[in-house]
C-alpha positions as CSV (number, residue, x, y, z in Angstrom):
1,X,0.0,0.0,0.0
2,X,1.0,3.4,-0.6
3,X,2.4,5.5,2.4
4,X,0.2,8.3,1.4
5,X,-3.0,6.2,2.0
6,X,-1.7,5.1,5.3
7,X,-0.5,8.9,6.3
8,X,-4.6,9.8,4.8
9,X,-5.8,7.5,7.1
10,X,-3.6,8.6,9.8
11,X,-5.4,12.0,9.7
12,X,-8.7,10.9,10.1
13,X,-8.6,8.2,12.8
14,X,-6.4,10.7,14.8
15,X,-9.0,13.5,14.4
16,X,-11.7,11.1,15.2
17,X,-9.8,9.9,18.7
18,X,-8.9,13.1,19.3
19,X,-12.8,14.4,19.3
20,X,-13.5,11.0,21.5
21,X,-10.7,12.2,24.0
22,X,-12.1,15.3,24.3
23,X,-15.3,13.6,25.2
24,X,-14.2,11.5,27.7
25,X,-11.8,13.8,29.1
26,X,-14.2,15.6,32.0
27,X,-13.8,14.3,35.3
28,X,-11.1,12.4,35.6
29,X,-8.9,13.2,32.8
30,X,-5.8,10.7,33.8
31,X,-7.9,7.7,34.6
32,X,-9.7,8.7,31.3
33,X,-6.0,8.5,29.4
34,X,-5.2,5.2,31.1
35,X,-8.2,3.9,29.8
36,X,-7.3,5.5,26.5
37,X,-3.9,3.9,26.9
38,X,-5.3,0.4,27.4
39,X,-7.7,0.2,25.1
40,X,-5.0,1.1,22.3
41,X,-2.5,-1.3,23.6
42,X,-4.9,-4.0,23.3
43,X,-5.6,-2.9,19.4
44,X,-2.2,-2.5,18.9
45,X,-1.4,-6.2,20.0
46,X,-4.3,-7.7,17.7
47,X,-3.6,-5.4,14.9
48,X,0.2,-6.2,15.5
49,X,-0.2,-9.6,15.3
50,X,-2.2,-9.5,11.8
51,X,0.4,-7.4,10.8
52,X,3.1,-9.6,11.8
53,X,1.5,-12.6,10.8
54,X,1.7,-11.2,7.1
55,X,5.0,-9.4,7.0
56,X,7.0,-11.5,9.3
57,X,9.0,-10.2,12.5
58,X,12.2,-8.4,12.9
59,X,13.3,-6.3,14.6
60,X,16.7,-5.2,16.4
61,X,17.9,-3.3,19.6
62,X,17.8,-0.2,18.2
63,X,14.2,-0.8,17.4
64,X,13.4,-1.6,20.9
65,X,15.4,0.7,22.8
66,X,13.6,3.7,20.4
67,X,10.2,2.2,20.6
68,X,10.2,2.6,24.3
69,X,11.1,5.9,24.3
70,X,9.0,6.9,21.7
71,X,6.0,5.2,23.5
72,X,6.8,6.6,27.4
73,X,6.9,10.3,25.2
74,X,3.3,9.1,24.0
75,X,2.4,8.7,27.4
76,X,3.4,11.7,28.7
77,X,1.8,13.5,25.9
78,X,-1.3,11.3,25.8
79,X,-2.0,12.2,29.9
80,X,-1.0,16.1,28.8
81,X,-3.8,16.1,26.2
82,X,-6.4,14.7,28.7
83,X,-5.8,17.4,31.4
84,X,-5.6,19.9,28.2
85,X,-8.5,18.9,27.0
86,X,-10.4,18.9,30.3
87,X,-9.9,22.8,30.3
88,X,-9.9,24.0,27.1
89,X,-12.1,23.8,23.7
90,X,-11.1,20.8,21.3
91,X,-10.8,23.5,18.8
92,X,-7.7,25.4,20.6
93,X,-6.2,22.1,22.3
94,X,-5.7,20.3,18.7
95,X,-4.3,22.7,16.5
96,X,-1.9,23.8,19.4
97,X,-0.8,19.4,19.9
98,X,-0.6,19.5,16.7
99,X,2.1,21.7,16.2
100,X,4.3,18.2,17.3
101,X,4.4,18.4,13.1
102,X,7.3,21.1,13.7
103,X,9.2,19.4,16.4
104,X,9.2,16.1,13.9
105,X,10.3,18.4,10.8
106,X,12.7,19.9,13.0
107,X,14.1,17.3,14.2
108,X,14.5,15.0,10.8
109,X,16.6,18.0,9.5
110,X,18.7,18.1,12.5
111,X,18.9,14.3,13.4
112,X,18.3,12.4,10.6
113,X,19.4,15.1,8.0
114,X,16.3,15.2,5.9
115,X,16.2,18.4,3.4
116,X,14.8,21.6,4.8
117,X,13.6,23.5,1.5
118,X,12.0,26.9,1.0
119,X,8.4,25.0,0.8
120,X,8.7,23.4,4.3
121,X,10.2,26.0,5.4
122,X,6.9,28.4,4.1
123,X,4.8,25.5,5.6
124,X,6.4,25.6,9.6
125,X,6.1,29.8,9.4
126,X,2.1,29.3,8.1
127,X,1.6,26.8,10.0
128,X,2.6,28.4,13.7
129,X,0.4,31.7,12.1
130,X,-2.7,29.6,11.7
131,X,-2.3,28.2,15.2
132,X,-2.5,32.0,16.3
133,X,-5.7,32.9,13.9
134,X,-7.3,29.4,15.8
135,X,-6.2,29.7,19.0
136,X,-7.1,33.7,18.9
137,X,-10.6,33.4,17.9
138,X,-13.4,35.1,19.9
């Protein structure tokens, strides 16, 4: 399959859990986000498994040691969103989160030495002005 289907269906099922975090973020946000947490490792091990099953498994250290990492950030940023959530409108919290786009271009130029071009660099500077015209809003 084509990386640009998966990264199309990226965008809605995260703007779909994103509008079902907010809902079930009142209350108790962090026992909402464990929850959350559990229900998605628990898709993640089925889906995994299908996955697996089909493409075969292997994987090394360094696969490991930045999975982990990369999922206790998740974590961290999955209870954050909860508790953000909780106080503020879906429609400020989410474009704000989703400024993480930046941090990820940023750090493939600087890291992994992907090409920083005049176009992404156009798309970082509109994107950080929209979050002000969204975030701004009466």
């Amino acid at each position: 399959m084509n990386w640009i289907i998966y990264a199309i269906a990226c965008v809605f099922l995260y703007g779909i859990m994103q509008f079902f975090i907010k809902l079930s973020s009142s209350g108790n946000p962090v026992l909402s986000s464990m929850f959350f947490i559990a229900a998605q490792f628990a898709a993640q091990i089925l889906l995994g498994a299908y996955f697996i099953s089909k493409n075969g498994f292997e994987i090394s250290y360094e696969n490991i040691k930045y999975s982990i990492a990369g999922g206790i950030m998740a974590a961290i940023a999955t209870i954050l969103f909860f508790l953000a959530l909780e106080q503020a409108s879906l429609s400020k919290v989410v474009p704000i989160v989703n400024m993480n786009v930046i941090v990820g271009v940023l750090l493939g130029v600087l890291i992994l030495k992907d090409v920083m071009n005049i176009r992404i660099a156009a798309g970082i500077i509109l994107a950080i002005m929209s979050i002000y015209l969204l975030t701004n809003s009466s």
